[in-house]
N, C-alpha and C positions, 0 to 999 in steps of 0.2 A: 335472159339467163335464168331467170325465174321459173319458166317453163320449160328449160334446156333439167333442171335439180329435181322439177317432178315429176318429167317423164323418164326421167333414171333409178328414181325412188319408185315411180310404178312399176317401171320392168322387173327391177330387185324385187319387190316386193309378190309381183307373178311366179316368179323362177323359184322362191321360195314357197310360196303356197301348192305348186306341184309336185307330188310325191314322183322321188328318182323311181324309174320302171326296174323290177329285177327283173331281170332272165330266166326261164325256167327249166326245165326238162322238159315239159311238154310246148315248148317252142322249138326246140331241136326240128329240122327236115331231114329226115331219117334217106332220104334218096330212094334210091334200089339196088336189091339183094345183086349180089354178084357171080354169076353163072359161072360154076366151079370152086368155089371158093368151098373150106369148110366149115366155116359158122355163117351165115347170112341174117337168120331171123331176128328181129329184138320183140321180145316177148314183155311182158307186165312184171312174170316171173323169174325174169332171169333179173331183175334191177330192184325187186320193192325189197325197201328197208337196207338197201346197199348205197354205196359213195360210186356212183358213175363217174367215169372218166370219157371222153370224148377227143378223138384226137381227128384231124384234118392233117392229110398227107398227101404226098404226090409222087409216084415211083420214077417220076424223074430228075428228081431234086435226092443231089445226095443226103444231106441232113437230113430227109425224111427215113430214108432206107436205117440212115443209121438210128434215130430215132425208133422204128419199128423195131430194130434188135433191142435197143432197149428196154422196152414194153413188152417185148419176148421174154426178156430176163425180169421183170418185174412182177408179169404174172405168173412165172414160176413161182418167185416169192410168195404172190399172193394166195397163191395155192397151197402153201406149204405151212405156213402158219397160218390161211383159213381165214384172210383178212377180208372182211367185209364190200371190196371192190369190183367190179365188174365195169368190164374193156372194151368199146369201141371203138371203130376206125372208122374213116367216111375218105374216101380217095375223091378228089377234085379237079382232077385232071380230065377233060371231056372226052380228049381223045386217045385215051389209051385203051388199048381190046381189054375182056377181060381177064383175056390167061395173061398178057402181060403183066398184069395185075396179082394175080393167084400165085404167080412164081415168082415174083419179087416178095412179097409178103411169106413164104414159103421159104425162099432162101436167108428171110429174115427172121425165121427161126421163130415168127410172129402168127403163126395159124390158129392160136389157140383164141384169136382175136376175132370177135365178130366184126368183118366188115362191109361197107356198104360203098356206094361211090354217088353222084352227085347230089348228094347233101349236105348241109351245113350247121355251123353250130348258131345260137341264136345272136351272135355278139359278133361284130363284123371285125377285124383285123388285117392287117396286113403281114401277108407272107406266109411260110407253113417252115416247118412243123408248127399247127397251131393245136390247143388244147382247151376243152372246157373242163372244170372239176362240179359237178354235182352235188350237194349232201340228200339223203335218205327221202326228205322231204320234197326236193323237184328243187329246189333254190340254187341257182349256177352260183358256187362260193368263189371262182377264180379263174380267169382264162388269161392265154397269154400264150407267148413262145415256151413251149412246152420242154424247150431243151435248155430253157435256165434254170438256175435254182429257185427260184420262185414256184416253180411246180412243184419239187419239193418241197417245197415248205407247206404250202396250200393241202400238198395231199396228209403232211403230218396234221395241219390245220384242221382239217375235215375225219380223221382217225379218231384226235382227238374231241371232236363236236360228237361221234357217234359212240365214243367209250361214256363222254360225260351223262348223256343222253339214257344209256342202260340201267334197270332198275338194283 
């Protein structure tokens, strides 16, 4: 028994001595650009000093589709009052062509989105719509099913990290 208490106290006490890994932005797999699409590239400059957002979708799952309108309608927002955010997609679906992909995202009013297809975010999940949230610095603040309100909040989360942040 004696030995059953401190090989429970060493394990504990391992699991404790290793720092939890965080996630970054440069762990993301970016995939490949999508022939026709009209954003493809991710640039240095389209993200430094901005709150990235990271979505995983599948133009065969309706949640996603609806999702995408949503994103549509968000970075209108974001455009409009100028908000510090910048939007990508990564489709995961292997076998869909890419105009099917182009016109789904197109009729989802979602073009203004840079997208990619078989890549991933760095934090594994189950299911899609998935979403990673980025701050300024590379550090993933929040992922998760991107159609609950926890994404909200995370993205006010991260608004506010980069308002506190300004001189």
């Amino acid at each position: 028994m004696k030995n059953l208490v401190l090989f429970f106290f060493a394990l504990c006490f391992n699991l404790a001595a290793e720092p939890q890994r965080v996630d970054t932005f440069a762990d993301l797999n970016w995939g490949e650009p999508i022939t026709g699409a009209a954003k493809t590239e991710v640039k240095p400059e389209q993200y430094q000093g901005k709150i990235v957002v990271v979505e995983e979708f599948g133009v065969l799952i309706p949640e996603c589709i609806k999702r995408l309108k949503e994103l549509g309608q968000l970075l209108k927002r974001v455009e409009r009052e100028k908000l510090p955010i910048v939007f990508y997609a990564i489709h995961r679906q292997r076998d869909v062509p890419d105009d099917e992909i182009v016109k789904a995202v197109k009729g989802a009013r979602a073009d203004g989105i840079t997208i990619r297809k078989n890549g991933y975010l760095p934090t594994y999940g189950e299911g899609m719509p998935r979403a990673g949230i980025f701050l300024p610095d590379g550090r993933q603040l929040w992922h998760g099913v991107s159609s609950d309100r926890e994404f909200d909040r995370a993205l006010k989360d991260a608004l506010k990290a980069v308002a506190e942040k300004k001189p």
